[in-house]
C-alpha positions in Angstrom: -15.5 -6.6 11.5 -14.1 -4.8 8.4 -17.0 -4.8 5.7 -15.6 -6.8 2.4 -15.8 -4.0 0.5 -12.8 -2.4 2.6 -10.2 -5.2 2.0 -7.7 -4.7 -0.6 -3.9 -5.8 -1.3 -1.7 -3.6 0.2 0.4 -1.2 -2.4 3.8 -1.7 -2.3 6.7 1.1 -2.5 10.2 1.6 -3.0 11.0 3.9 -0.1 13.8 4.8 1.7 14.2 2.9 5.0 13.0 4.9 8.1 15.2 6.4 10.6 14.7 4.2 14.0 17.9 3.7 15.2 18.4 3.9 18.8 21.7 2.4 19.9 20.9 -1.0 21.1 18.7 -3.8 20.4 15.0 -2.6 20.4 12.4 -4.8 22.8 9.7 -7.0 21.0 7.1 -3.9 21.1 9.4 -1.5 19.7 10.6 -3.6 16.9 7.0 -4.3 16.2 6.2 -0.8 15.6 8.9 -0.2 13.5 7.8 -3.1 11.2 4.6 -1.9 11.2 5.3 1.6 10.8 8.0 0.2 7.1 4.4 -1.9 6.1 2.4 1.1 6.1 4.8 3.3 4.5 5.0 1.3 1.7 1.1 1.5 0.8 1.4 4.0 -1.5 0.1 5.5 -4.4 3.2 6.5 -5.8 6.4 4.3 -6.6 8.7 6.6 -5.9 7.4 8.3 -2.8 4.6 8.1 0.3 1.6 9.6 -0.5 -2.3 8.6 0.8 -5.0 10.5 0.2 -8.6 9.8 1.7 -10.7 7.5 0.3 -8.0 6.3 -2.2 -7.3 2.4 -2.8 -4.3 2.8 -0.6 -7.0 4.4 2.4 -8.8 0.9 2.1 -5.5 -1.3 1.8 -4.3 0.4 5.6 -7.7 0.2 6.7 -7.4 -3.4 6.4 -4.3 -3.8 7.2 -4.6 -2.0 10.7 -8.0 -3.4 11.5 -6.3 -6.6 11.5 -3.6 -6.0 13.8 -6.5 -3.8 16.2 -8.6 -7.4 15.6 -5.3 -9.6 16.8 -5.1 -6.8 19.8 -8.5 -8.0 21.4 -10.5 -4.8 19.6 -14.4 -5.0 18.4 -13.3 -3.4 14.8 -15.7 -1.4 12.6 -15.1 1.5 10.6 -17.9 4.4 10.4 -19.3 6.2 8.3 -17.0 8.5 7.7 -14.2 6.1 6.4 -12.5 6.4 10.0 -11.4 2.9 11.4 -12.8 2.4 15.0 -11.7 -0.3 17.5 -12.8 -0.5 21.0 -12.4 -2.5 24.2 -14.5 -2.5 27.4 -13.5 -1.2 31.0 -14.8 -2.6 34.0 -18.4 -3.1 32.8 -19.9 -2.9 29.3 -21.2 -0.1 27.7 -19.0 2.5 29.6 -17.6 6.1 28.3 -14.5 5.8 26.6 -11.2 7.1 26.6 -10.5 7.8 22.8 -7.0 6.9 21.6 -5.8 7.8 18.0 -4.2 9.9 15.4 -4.5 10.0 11.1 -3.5 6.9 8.5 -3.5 9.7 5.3 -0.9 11.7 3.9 0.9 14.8 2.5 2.4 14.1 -0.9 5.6 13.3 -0.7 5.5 12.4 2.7 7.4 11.2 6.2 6.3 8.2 7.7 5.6 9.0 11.2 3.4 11.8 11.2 0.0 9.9 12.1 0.8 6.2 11.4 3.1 6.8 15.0 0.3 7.8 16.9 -2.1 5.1 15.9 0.7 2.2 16.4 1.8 4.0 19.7 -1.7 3.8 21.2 -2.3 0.2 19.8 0.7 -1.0 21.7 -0.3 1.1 24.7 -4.2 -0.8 24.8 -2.1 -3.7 23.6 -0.1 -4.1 27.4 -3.2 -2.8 28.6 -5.6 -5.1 27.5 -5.7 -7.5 30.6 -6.1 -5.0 33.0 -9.0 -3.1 30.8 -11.2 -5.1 32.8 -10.5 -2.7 35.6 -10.6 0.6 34.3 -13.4 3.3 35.1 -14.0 4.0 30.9 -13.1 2.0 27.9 -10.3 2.4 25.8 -11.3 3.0 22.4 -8.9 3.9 19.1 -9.1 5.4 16.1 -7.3 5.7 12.8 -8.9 8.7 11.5 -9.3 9.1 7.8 -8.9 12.7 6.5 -6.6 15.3 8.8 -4.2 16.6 6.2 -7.6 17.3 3.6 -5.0 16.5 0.3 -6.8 15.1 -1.8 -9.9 17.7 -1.3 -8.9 20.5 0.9 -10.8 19.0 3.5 -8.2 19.0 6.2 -9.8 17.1 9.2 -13.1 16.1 7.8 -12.7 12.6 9.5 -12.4 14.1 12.9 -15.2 16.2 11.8 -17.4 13.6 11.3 -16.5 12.0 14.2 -17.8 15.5 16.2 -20.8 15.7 14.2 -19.3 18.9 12.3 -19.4 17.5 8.9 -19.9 20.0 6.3 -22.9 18.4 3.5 -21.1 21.0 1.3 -17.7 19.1 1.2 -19.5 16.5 -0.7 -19.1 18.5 -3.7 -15.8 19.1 -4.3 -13.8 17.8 -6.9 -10.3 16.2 -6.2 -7.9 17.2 -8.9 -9.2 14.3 -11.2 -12.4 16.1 -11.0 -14.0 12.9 -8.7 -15.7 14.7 -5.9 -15.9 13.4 -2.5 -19.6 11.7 -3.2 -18.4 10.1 -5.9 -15.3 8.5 -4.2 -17.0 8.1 -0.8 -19.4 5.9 -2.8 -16.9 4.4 -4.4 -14.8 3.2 -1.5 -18.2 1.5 0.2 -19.5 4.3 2.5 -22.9 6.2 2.2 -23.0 9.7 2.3 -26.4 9.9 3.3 -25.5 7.9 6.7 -22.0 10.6 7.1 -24.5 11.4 10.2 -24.1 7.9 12.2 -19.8 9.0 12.5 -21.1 11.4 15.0 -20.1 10.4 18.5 -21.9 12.2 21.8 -19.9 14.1 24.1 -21.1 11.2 27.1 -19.9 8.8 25.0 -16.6 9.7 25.3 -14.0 10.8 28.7 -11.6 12.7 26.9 -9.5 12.3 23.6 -5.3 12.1 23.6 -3.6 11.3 20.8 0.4 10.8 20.4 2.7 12.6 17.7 5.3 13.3 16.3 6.3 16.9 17.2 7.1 17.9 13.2 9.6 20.9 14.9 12.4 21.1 16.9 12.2 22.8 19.8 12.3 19.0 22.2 15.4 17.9 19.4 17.0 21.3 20.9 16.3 20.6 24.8 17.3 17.1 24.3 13.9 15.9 25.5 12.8 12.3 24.2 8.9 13.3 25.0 7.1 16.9 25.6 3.5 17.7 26.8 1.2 19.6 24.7 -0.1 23.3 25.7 -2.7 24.0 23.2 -3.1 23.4 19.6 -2.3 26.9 18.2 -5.3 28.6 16.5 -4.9 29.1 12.2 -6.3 30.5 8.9 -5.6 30.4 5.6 -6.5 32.7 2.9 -6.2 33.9 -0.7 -4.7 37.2 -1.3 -5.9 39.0 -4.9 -4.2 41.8 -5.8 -5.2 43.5 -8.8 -2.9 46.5 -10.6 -3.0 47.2 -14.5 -1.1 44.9 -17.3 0.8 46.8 -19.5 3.6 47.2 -22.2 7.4 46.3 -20.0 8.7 48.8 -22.5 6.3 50.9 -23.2 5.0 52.4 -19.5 6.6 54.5 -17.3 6.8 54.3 -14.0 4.4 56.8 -13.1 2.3 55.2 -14.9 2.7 51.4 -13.6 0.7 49.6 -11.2 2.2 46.5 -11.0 0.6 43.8 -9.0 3.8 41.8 -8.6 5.9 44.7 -7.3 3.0 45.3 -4.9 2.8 41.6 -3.9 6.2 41.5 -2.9 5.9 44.6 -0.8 3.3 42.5 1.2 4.5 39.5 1.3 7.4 41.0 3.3 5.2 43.3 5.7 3.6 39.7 6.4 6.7 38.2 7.5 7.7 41.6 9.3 4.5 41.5 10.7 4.4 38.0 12.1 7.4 37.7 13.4 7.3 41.1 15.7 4.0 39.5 17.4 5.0 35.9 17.8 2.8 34.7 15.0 3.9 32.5 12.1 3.0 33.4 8.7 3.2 31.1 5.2 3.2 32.7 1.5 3.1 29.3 -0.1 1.4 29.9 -3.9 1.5 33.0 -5.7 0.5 33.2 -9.7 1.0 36.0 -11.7 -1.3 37.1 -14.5 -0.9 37.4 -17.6 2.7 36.0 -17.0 4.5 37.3 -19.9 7.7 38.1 -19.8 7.4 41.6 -21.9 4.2 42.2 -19.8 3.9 44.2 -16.5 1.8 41.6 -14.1 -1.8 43.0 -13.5 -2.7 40.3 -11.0 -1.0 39.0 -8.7 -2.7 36.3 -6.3 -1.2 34.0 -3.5 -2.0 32.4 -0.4 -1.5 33.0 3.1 -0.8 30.6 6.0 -1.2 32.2 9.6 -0.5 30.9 13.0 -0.4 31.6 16.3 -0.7 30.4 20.3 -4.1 31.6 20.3 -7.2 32.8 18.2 -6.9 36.7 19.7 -3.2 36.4 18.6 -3.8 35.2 15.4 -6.7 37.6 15.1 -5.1 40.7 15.9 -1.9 39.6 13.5 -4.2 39.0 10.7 -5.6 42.4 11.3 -2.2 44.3 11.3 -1.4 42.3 8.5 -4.8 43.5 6.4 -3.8 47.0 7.2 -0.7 47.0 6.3 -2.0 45.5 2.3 -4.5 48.0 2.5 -2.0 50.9 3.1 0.9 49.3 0.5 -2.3 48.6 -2.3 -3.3 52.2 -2.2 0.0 53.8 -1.7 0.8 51.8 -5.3 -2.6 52.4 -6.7 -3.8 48.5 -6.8 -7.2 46.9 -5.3 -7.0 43.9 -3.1 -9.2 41.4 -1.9 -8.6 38.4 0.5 -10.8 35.1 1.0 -10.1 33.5 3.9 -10.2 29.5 3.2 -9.7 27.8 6.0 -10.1 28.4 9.8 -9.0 27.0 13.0 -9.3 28.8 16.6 -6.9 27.6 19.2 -7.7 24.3 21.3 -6.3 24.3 25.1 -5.4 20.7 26.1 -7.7 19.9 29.3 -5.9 20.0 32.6 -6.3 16.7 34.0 -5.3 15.0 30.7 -2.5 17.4 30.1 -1.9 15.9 33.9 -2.1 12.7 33.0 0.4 13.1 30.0 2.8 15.0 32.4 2.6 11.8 34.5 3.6 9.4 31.8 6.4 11.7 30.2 7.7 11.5 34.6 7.1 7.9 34.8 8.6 6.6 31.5 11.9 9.2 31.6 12.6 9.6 35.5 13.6 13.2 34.5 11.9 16.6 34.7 8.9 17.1 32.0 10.3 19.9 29.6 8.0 23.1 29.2 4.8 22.5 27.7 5.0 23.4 23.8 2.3 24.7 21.5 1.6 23.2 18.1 2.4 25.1 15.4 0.7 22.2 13.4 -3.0 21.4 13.3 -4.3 17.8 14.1 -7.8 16.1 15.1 -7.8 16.9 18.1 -9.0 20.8 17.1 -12.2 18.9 15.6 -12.6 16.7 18.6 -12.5 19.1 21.4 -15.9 20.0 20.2 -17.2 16.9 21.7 -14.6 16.6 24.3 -11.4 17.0 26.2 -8.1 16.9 24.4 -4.6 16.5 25.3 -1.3 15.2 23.6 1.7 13.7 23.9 5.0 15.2 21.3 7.7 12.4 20.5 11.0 13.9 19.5 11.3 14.7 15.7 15.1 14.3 14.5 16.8 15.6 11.8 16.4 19.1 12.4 12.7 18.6 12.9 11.7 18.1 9.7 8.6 16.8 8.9 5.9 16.3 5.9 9.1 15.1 3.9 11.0 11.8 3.6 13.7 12.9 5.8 11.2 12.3 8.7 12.7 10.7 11.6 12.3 9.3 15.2 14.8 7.1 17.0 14.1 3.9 17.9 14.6 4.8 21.6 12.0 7.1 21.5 9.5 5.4 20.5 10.0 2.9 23.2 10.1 5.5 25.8 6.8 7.3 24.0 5.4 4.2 24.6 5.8 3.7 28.0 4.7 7.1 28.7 1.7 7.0 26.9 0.6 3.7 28.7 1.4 5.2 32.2 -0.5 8.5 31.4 -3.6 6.1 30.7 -3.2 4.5 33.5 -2.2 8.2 35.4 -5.9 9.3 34.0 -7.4 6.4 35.2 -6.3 7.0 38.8 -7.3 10.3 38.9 -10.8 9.5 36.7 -11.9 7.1 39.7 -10.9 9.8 42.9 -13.0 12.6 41.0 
């Protein structure tokens, strides 16, 4: 059960209410979600707006909250060491391999309130209908609401999952969130040991493969007019900082033979990037960029900002990153400024495992009667690039509306959707479970 220590009030919110309109009166599972899905979006930290970071009073109010509704769905409930909230039930015969079920409960600032929370409330209501035929399955059915995929509040992103594939980096522990509490200080804090961060790990024959439900957070089903699409591969990323380094100077006072202005040069690169990107397919993200000294009267002598790359696959992304390292190297020396980049962050590419991917493709068949719509790539990262380390992967993309936006209020899925995600998602269980017991 869920240790005292992890049950708090949940935080209420003034937000706006979600988009779920489908037409016609939603059946008693769909109409659950949706309540569910409002309950959770108003555990906030903010008034005004979502936002749940890991390991936050808000993390422990859903934690709560979710484990009771897994509790009420016939789940053993615990969460790990890691913070991640674990349910499971048993297949045919106790202590059987499971099939892992799941997506994230934390947040972006400022966030939607689908991306994550659906996922988790989609495969509850998928073991949910299953529950009394679990009994017959050749695995277990296991969920998780995993703690830490979008890495706000340290710049962790997926250190749940990580833990949860033994991959946990000790030297997270260390870093300060923007309050200066590191993530020892708050993992003590919220109950959990960091000395036992070991015991998350699960074993790859623990576990028969690991599909997890989303929301797509683009548009390209919203523009076929698809309800559900099949996952190809979750697309390989990195993220780095970019330090360019020129010499400050009088605005007035040097000429431009003279100048070597970091800012100048920044912009130069920063649109040889998108150039870049775009002729191989890649996608490429100047988010920050800070200017030093930052006078107005004062040519910029350093400019630094970040860098956001993606692409279908870690040679793509690699060779991209190489063009686009070439290409800074020739603009810094053509303007007579140094550079230096950092990469931060790294992600190679995850292919979703053909018999899930299968499996998936059966459900989308089953629950729409209509063709399955090309397989798409995720542009995003999610768990599933931690938990392929330990085993197979696969997902499942619901329609995002509104233009797919996503990681913003606007966020939406219709109602109908989600009931048709939800059928799909049970029959690719089941789909995987027919084929699990003829291999």
């Amino acid at each position: 059960m869920i240790p005292p220590q992890n049950r708090h009030t949940p935080v209420s919110g003034s937000l706006e209410p979600g988009h779920t309109n489908s037409g016609h009166e939603p059946s008693a599972e769909g109409a659950l979600i949706a309540r569910r899905i409002a309950e959770l979006a108003a555990v906030s930290a903010r008034p005004d707006a979502l936002e749940r970071v890991h390991l936050s009073m808000e993390h422990s109010a859903v934690n709560a909250c979710v484990g009771t509704w897994f509790a009420e769905a016939g789940l053993e409930v615990r969460i790990d060491a890691a913070g991640n909230l674990c349910g499971r039930i048993e297949g045919r015969e106790p202590g059987l391999p499971a099939l892992l079920l799941g997506s994230h409960l934390d947040t972006v600032p400022d966030a939607g309130r689908y991306d994550g929370m659906l996922g988790v409330l989609l495969a509850l209501a998928a073991i949910h209908r299953l529950a009394q035929q679990a009994r017959s399955l050749p695995f277990a059915l296991e969920l998780v609401a995993l703690s830490d995929e979008e890495g706000t509040r340290f710049g962790t992103a997926l250190s749940g999952s990580r833990a949860l594939a033994g991959t946990f980096d000790p030297a997270w522990w260390d870093i300060p969130d923007s309050d200066g509490v590191t993530y020892r200080e708050a993992a003590l804090a919220f109950g959990l040991d960091p000395a036992r961060i070991g015991e998350a790990a699960r074993a790859p024959h623990e576990l028969v493969g690991y599909l997890e439900a989303h929301i797509e957070q683009g548009p390209e089903l919203l523009d076929q007019d698809c309800p559900l699409g099949v996952v190809s591969s979750i697309g390989a990323a990195t993220r780095s900082r970019i330090t360019l380094t020129g010499r400050a100077g009088h605005a007035g006072g040097t000429p431009w033979p003279r100048r070597r202005d970091a800012l100048v040069t920044a912009s130069e690169v920063i649109l040889a990037i998108e150039s870049i990107a775009r002729d191989a397919g890649a996608l490429a993200t100047v988010g920050t960029i800070q200017v030093l000294p930052g006078g107005v009267n004062v040519i910029p002598g350093i400019a630094e900002f970040s860098l956001d790359l993606r692409a279908e696959s870690t040679e793509l992304r690699a060779a991209t990153f190489e063009r686009i390292l070439d290409a800074t190297r020739e603009i810094c020396e053509r303007r007579r400024v140094t550079f230096e980049c950092t990469e931060t962050y790294r992600a190679d590419a995850v292919t979703c495992a053909p018999a899930l991917r299968a499996a998936v493709e059966t459900g989308i068949a089953r629950a729409t009667a209509a063709p399955v719509p090309a397989p798409i790539w995720s542009r995003a990262g999610h768990d599933g690039l931690a938990i392929a380390g330990i085993t197979d992967v696969a997902m499942l993309f619901v329609r995002c509306g509104n233009e797919g936006i996503s990681h913003h209020p606007d966020e939406s899925v219709l109602g109908a959707d989600i009931e048709v995600a939800l059928d799909a998602l049970t029959a690719a269980i089941r789909a995987f479970a027919e084929g699990f017991r003829s291999s």
